[in-house]
Backbone as XML, in Angstrom:
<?xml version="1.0"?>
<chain id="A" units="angstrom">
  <residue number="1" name="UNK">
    <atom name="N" x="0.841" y="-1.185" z="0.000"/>
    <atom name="CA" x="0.000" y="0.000" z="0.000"/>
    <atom name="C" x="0.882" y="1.242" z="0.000"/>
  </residue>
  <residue number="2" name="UNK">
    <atom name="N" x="0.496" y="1.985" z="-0.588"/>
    <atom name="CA" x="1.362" y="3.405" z="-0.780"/>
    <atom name="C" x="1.008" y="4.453" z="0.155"/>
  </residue>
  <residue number="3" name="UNK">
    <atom name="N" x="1.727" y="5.367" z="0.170"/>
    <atom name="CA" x="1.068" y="6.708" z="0.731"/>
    <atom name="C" x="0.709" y="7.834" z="0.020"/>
  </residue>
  <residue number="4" name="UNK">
    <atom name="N" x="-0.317" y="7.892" z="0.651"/>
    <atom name="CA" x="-1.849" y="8.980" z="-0.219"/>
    <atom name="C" x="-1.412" y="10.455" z="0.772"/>
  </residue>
  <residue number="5" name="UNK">
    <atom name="N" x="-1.188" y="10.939" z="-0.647"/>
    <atom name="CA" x="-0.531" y="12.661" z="-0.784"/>
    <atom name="C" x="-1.794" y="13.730" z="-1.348"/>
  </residue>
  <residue number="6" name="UNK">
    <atom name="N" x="-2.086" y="14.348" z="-0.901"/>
    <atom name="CA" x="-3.441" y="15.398" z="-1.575"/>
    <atom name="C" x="-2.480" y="17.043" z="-1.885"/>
  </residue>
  <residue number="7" name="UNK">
    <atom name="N" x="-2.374" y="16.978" z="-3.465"/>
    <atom name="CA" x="-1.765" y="18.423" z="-3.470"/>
    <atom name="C" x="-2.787" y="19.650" z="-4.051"/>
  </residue>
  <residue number="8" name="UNK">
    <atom name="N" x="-2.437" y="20.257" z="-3.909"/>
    <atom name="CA" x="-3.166" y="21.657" z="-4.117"/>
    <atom name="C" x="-2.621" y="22.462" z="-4.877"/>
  </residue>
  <residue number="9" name="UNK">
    <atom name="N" x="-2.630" y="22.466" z="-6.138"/>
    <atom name="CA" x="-2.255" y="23.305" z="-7.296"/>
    <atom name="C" x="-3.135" y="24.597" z="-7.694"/>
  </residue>
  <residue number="10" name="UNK">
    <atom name="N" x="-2.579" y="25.674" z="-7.696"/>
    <atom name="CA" x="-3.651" y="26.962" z="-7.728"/>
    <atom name="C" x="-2.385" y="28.079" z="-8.503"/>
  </residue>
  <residue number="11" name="UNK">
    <atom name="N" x="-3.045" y="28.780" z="-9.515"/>
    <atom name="CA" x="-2.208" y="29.476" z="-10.152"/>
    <atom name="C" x="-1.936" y="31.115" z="-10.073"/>
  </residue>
  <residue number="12" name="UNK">
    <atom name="N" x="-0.412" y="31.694" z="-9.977"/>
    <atom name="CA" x="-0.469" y="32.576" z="-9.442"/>
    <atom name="C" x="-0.034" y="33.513" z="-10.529"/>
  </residue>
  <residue number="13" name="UNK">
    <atom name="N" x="-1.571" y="34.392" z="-10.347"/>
    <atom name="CA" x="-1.187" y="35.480" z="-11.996"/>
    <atom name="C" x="-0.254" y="36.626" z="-11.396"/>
  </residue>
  <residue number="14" name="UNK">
    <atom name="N" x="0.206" y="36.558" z="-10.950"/>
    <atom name="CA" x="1.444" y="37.931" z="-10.100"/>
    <atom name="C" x="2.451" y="36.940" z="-11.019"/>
  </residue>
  <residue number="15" name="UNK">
    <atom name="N" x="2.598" y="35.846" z="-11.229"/>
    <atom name="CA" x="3.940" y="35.128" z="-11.293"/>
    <atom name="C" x="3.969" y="34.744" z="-12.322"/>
  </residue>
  <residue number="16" name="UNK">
    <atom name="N" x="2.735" y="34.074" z="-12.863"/>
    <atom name="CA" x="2.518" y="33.418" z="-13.843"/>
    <atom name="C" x="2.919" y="31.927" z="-13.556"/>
  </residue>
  <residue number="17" name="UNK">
    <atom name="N" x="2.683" y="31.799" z="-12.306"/>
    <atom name="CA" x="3.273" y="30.038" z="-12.175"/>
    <atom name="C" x="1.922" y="29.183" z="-11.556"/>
  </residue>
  <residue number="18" name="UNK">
    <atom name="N" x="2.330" y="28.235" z="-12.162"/>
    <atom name="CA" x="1.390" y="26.873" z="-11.235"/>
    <atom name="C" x="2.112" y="26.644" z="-9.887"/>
  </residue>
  <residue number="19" name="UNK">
    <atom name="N" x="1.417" y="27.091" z="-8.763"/>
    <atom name="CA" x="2.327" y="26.541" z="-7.756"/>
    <atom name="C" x="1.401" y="25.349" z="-7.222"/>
  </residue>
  <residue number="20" name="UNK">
    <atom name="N" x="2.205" y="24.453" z="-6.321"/>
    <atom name="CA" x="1.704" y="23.658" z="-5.822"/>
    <atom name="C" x="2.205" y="23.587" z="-3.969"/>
  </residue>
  <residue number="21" name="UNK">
    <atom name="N" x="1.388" y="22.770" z="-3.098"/>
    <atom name="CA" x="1.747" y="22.396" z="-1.791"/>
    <atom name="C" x="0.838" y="21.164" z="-1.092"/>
  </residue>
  <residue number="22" name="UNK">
    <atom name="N" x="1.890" y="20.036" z="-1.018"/>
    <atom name="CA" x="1.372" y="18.777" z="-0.700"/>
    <atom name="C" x="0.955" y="18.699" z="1.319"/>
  </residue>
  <residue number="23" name="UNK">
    <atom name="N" x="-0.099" y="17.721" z="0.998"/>
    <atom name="CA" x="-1.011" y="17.550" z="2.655"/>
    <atom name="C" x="-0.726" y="16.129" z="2.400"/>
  </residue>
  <residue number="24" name="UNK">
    <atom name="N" x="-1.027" y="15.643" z="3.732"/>
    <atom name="CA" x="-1.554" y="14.127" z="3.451"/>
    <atom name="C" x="-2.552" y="13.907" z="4.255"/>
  </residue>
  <residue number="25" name="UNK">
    <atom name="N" x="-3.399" y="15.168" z="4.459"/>
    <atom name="CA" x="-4.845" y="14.462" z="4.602"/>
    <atom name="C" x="-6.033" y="15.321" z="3.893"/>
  </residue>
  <residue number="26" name="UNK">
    <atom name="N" x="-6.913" y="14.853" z="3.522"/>
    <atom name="CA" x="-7.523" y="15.857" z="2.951"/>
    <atom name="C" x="-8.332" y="16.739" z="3.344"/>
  </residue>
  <residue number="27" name="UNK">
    <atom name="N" x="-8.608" y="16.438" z="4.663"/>
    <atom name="CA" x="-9.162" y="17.478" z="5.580"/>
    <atom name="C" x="-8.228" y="18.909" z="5.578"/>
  </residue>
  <residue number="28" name="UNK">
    <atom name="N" x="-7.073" y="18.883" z="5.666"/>
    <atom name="CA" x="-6.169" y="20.157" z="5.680"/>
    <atom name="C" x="-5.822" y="20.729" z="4.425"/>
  </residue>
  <residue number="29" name="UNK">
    <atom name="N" x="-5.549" y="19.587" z="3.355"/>
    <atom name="CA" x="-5.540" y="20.298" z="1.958"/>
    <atom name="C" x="-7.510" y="21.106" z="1.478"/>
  </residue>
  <residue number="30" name="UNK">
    <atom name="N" x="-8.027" y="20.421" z="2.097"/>
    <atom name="CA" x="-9.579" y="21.767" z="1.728"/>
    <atom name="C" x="-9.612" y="23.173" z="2.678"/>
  </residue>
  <residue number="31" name="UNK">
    <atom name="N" x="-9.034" y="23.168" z="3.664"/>
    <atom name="CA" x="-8.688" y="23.702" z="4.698"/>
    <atom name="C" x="-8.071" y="25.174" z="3.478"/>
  </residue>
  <residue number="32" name="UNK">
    <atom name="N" x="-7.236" y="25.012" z="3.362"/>
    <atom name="CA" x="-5.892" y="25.908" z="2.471"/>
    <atom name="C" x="-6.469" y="26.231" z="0.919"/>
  </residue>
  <residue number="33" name="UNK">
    <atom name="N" x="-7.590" y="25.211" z="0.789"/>
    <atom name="CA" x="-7.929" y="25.584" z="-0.733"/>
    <atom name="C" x="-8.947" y="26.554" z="-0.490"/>
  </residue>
  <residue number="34" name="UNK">
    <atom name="N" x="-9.639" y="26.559" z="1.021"/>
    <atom name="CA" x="-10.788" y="27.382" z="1.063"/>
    <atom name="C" x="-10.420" y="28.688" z="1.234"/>
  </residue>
  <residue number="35" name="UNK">
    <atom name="N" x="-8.580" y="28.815" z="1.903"/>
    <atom name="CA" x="-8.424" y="29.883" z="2.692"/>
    <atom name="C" x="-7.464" y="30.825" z="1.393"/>
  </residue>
  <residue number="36" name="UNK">
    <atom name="N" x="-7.465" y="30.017" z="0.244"/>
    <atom name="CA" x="-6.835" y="30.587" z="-1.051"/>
    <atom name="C" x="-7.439" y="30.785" z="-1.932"/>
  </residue>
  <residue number="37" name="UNK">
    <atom name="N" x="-9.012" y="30.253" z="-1.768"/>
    <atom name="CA" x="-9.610" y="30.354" z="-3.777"/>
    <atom name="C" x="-9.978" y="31.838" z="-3.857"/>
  </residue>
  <residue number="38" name="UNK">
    <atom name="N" x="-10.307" y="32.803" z="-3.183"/>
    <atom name="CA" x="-10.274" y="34.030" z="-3.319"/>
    <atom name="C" x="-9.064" y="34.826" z="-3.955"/>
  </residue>
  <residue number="39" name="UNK">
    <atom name="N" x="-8.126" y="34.518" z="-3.615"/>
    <atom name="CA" x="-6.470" y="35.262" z="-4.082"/>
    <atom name="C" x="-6.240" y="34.584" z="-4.982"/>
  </residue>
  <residue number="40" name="UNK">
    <atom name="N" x="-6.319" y="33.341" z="-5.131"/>
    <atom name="CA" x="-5.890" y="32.865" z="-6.883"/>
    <atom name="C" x="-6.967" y="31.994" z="-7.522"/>
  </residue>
  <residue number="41" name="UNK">
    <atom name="N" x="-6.471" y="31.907" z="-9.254"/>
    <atom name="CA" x="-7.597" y="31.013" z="-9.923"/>
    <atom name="C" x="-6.496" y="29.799" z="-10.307"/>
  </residue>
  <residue number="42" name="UNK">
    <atom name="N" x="-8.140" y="29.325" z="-10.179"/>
    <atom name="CA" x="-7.707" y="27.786" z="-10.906"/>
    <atom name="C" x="-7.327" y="26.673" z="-9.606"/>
  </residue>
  <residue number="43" name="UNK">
    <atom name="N" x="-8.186" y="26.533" z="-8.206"/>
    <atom name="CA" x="-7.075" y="26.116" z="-7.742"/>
    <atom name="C" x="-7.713" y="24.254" z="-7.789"/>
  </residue>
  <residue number="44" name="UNK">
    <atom name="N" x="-7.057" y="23.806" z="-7.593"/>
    <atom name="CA" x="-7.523" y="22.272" z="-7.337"/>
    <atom name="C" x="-7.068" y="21.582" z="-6.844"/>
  </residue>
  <residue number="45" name="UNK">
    <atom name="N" x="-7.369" y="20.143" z="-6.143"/>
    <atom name="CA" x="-7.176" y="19.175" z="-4.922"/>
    <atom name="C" x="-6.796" y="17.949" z="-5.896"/>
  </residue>
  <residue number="46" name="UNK">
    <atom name="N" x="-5.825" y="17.545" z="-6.504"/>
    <atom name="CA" x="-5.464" y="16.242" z="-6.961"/>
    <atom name="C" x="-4.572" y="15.273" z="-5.915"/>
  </residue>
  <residue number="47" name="UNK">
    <atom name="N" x="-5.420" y="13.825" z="-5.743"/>
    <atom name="CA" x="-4.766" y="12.921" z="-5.421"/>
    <atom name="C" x="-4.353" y="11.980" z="-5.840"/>
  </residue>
  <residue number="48" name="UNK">
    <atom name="N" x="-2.684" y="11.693" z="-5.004"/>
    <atom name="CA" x="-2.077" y="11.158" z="-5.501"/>
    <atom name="C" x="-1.625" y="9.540" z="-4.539"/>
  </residue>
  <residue number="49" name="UNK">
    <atom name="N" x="-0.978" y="8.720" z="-5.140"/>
    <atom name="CA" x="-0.971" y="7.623" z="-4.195"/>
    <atom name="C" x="1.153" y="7.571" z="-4.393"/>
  </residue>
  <residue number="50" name="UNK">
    <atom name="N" x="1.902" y="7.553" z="-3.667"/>
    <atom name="CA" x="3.282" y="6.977" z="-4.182"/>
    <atom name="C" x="3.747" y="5.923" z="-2.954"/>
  </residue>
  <residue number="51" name="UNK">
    <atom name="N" x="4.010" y="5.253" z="-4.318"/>
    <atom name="CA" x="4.797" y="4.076" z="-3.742"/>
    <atom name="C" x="5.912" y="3.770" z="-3.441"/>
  </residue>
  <residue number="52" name="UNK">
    <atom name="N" x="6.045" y="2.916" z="-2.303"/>
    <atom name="CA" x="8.060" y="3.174" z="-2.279"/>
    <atom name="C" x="8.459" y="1.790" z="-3.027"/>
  </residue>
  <residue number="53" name="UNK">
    <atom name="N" x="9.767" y="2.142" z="-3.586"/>
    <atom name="CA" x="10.523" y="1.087" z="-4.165"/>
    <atom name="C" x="10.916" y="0.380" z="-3.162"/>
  </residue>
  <residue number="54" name="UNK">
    <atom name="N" x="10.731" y="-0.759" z="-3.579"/>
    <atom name="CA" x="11.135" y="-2.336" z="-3.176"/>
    <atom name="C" x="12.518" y="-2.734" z="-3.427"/>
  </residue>
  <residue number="55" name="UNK">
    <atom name="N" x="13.376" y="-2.806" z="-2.888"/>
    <atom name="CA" x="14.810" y="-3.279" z="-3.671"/>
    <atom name="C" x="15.220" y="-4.594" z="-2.692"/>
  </residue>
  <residue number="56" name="UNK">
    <atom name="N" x="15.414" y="-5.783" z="-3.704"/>
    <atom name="CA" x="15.390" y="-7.242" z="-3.612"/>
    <atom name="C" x="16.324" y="-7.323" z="-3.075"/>
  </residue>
</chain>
């Protein structure tokens, strides 16, 4: 089983960049999306799962 990462990508027109900042729960990544969708567009909650390598 991997570990489940929730990032928050929201774009910043001062910069012109996609920034991003990873949670790992998703209670705190909605937390930060609520306390940002006013100051920037575009923002969104993608999850992710990563796995660790196995070495035999």
């Amino acid at each position: 089983m991997g570990k489940v990462e929730y990032i928050v990508f929201y774009y910043n027109c001062e910069t012109f960049e996609v920034c991003k900042k990873s949670f790992s729960a998703l209670t705190d990544a909605k937390v930060f999306k609520n306390e940002i969708i006013e100051e920037y567009e575009s923002v969104d909650i993608i999850k992710r799962t990563v796995f660790e390598e196995l070495i035999l």
